[in-house]
Kinemage of the C-alpha trace (Angstrom):
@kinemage 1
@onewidth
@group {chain A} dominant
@subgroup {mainchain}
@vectorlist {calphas} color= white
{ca unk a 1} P 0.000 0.000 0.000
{ca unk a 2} L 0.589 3.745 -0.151
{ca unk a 3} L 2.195 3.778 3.458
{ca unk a 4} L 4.567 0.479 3.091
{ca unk a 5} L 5.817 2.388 -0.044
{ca unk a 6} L 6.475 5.500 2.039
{ca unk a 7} L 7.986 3.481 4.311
{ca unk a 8} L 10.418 1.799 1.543
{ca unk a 9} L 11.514 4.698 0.291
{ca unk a 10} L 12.608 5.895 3.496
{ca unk a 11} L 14.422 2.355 4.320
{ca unk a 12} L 16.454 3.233 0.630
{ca unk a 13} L 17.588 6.752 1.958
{ca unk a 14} L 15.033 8.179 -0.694
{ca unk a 15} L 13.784 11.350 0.493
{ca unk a 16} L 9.928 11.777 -0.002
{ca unk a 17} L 7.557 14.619 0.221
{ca unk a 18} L 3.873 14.836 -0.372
{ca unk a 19} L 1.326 17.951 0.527
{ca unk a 20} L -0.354 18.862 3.357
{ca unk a 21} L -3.385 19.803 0.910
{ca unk a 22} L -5.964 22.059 0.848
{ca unk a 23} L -9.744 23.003 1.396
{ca unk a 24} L -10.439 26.149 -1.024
{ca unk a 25} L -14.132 26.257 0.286
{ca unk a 26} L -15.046 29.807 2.396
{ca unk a 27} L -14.257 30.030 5.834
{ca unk a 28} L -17.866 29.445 7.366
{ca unk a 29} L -18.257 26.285 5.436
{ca unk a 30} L -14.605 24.723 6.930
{ca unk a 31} L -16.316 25.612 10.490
{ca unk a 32} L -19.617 24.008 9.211
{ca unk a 33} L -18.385 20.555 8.215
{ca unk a 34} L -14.639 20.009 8.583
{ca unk a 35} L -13.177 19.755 12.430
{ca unk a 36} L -9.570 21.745 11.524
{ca unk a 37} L -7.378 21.984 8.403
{ca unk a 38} L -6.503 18.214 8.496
{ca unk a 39} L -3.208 16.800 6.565
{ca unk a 40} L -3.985 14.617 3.345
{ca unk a 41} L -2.595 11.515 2.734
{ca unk a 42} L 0.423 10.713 2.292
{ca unk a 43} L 1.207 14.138 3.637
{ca unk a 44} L -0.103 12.499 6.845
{ca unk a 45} L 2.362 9.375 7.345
{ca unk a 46} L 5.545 10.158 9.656
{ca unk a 47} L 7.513 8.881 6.798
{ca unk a 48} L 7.083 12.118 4.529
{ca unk a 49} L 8.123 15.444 4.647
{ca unk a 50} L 5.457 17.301 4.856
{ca unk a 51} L 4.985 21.191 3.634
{ca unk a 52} L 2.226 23.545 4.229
{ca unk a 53} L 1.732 26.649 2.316
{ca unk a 54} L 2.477 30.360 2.516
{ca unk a 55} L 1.602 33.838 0.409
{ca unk a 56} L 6.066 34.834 -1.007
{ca unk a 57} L 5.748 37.469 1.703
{ca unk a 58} L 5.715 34.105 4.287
{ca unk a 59} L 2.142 34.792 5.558
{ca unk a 60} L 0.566 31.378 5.979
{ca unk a 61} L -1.942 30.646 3.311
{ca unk a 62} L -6.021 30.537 4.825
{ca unk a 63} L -6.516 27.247 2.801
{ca unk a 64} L -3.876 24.961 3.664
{ca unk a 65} L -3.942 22.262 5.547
{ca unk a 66} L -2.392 22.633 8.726
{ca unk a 67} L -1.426 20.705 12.402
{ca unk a 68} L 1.220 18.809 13.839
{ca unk a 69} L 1.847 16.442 10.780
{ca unk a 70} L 3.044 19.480 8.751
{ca unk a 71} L 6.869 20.083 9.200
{ca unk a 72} L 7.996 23.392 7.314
{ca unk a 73} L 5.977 25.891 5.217
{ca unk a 74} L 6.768 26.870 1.756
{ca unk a 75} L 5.484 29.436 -0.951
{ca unk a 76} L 2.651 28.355 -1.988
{ca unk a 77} L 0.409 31.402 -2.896
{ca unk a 78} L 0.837 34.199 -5.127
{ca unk a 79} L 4.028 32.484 -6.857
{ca unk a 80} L 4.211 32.423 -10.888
{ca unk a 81} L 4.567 29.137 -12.407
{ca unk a 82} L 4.576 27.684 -15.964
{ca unk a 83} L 1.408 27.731 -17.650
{ca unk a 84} L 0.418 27.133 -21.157
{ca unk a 85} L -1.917 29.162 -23.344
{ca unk a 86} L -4.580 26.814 -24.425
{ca unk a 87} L -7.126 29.299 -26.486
{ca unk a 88} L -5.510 28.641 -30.132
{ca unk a 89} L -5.137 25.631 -32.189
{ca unk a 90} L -1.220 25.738 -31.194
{ca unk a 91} L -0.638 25.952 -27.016
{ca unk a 92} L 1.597 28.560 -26.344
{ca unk a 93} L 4.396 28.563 -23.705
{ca unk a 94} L 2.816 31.816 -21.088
{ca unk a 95} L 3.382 32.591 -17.139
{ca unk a 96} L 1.065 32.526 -14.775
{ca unk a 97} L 0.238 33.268 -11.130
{ca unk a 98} L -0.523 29.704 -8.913
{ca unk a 99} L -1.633 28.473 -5.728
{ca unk a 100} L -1.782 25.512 -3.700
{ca unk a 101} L 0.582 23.196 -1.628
{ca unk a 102} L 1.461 21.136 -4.918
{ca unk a 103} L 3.537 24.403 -5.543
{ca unk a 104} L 4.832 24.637 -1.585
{ca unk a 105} L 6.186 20.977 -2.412
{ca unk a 106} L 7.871 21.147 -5.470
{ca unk a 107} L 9.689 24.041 -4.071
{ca unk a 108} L 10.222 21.983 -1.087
{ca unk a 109} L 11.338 18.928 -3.129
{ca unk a 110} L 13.840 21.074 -5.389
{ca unk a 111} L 15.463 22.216 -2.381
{ca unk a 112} L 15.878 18.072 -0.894
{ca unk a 113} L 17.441 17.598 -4.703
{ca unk a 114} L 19.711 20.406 -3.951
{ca unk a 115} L 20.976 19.435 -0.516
{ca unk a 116} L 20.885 15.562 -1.573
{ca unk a 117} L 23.766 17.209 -4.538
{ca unk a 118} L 26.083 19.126 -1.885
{ca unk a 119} L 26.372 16.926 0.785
{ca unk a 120} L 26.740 13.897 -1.865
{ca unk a 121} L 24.177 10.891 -2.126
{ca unk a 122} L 27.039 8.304 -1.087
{ca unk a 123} L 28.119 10.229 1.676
{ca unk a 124} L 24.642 10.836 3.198
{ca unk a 125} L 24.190 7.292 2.537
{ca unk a 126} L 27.010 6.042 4.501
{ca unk a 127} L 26.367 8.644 7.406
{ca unk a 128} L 22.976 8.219 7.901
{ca unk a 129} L 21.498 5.040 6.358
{ca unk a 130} L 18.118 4.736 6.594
{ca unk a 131} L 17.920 7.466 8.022
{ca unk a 132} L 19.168 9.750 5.693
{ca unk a 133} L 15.597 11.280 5.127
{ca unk a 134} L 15.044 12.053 8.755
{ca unk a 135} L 18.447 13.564 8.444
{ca unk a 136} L 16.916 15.676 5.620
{ca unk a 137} L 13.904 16.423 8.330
{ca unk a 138} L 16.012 17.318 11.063
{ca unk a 139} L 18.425 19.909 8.699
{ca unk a 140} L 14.877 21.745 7.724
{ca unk a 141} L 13.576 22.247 11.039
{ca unk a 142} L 16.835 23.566 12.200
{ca unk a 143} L 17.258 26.033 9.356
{ca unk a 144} L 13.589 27.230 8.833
{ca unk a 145} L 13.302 30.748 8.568
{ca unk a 146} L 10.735 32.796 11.230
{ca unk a 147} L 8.780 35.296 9.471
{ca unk a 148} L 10.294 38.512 11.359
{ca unk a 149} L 13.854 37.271 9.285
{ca unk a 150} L 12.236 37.116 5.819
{ca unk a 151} L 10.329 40.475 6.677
{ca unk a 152} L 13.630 42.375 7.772
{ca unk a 153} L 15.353 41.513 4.291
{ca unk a 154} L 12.034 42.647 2.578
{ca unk a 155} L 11.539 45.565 4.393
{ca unk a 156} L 14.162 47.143 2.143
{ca unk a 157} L 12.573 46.572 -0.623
{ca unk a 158} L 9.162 47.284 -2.278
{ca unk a 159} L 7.487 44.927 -0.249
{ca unk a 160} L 7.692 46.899 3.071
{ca unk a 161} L 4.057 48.126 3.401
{ca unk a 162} L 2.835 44.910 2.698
{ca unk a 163} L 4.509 42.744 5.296
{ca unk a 164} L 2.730 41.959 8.459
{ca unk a 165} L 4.106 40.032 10.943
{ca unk a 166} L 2.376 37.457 12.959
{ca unk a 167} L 3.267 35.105 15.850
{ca unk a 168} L 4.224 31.937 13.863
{ca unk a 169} L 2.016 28.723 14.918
{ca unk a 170} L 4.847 25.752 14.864
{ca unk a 171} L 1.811 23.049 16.337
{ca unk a 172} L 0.188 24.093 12.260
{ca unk a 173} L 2.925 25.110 9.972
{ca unk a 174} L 5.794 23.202 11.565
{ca unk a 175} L 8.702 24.738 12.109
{ca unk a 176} L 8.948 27.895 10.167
{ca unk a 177} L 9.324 29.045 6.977
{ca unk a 178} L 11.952 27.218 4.111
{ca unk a 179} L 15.046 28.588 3.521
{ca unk a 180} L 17.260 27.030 0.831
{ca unk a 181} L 20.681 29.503 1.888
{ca unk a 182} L 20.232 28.277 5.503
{ca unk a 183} L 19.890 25.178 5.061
{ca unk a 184} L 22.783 24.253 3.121
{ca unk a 185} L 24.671 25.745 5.905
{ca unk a 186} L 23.792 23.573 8.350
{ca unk a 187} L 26.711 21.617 8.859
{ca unk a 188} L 25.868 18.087 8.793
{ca unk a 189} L 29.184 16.326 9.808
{ca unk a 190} L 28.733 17.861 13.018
{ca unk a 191} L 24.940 16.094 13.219
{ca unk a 192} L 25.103 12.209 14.017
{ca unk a 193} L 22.781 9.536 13.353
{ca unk a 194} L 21.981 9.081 16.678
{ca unk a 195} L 21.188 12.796 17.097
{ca unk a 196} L 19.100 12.520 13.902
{ca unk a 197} L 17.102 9.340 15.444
{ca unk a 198} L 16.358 10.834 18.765
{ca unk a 199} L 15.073 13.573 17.337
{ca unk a 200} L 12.593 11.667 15.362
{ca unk a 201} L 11.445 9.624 18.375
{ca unk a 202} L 10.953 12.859 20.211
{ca unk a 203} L 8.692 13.873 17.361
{ca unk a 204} L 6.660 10.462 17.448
{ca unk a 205} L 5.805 11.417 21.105
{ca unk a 206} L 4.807 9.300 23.758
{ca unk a 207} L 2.242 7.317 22.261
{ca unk a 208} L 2.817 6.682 18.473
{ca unk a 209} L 0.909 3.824 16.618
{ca unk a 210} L 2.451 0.451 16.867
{ca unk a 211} L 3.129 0.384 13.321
{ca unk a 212} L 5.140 3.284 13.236
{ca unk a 213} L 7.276 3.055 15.968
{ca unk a 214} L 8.173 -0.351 14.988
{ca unk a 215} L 9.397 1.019 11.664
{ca unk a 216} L 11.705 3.682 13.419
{ca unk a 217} L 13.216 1.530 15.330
{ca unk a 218} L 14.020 -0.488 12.764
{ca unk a 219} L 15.664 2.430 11.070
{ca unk a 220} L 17.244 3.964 13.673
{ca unk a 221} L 18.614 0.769 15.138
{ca unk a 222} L 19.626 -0.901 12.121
{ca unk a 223} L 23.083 -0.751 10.865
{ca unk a 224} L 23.855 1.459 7.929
């Protein structure tokens, strides 16, 4: 099924992410018939990484999904993508503006390619094992980027009457905002496996499902 593959990938040091989702329906009707902003699957498996999304100006975005599950928040809204004119007999290549956490996770899977390429597939490989995607996990929480950062460096430019900064809700949008530049400056021969794997465990909590917590100790107490 959906979460053994998950669960494969992450055995194979393959990093995977999937979206939180969405729910563009108005506000009253989310109160009316769904309890929260919950994660889709496989956003939802502890096996993923797992982006929510946010306006460029890092401003969480009112229709993404959103809780504990979710952890890092990428642009998602207002950002210009690819899009093809389709109103002639031949489509025409065209720019567009696009929303949605299918955007927040391509960004966010372009930025695992990039720090898969400096730190070197082999050498993640023999450093972390299996765990090499929860090594992935850990570097993004550790770098992400609070809003009050991303709004001093945009306060210089035209942006500045725009920006409005809010407390940042971790327990919805994980642990802050991406940050590509930060990230690749975590220094990850200074992080060990063992550091990587407790801090997994710590994010499984108390009472994880059976299934799970099986799996991660499998991973974390396997040899490379």
């Amino acid at each position: 099924d959906l979460a053994a593959l998950s669960e494969l990938c992450r055995a194979r040091g393959i990093i995977t992410v999937a979206a939180a989702g969405q729910f563009p329906v108005p506000g009253f009707l989310r109160q009316l018939f769904v309890e929260g902003y919950p994660v889709c699957f496989p956003g939802s498996f502890p096996s993923t990484i797992t982006p929510a999304a946010s306006s460029i100006l890092g401003e969480p975005w009112t229709q993404s999904s959103r809780g504990p599950k979710v952890d890092i928040t990428a642009p998602g809204y207002g950002v210009w993508r690819a899009k093809p004119k389709l109103n002639s007999a031949t489509p025409e290549d065209d720019i567009d503006v696009g929303e949605g956490t299918s955007v927040s996770t391509a960004i966010t899977a372009g930025t695992a390619a990039l720090w898969v390429q400096y730190w070197g597939k082999d050498w993640l490989r023999q450093r972390y094992g299996a765990a090499t995607a929860s090594a992935f996990r850990w570097a993004l929480r550790a770098s992400a980027q609070q809003p009050a950062e991303l709004a001093q460096r945009l306060r210089a430019e035209s942006y500045a009457n725009q920006i409005r900064v809010k407390p940042w809700r971790n327990a919805e949008f994980g642990a802050g905002l991406l940050n590509a530049g930060k990230l690749l400056k975590v220094d990850m021969g200074s992080v060990t496996r063992e550091e990587v794997c407790r801090a997994e465990k710590a994010r499984l909590g108390d009472k994880p499902e059976p299934r799970w917590a099986a799996r991660y100790a499998r991973i974390c107490e396997s040899p490379h």
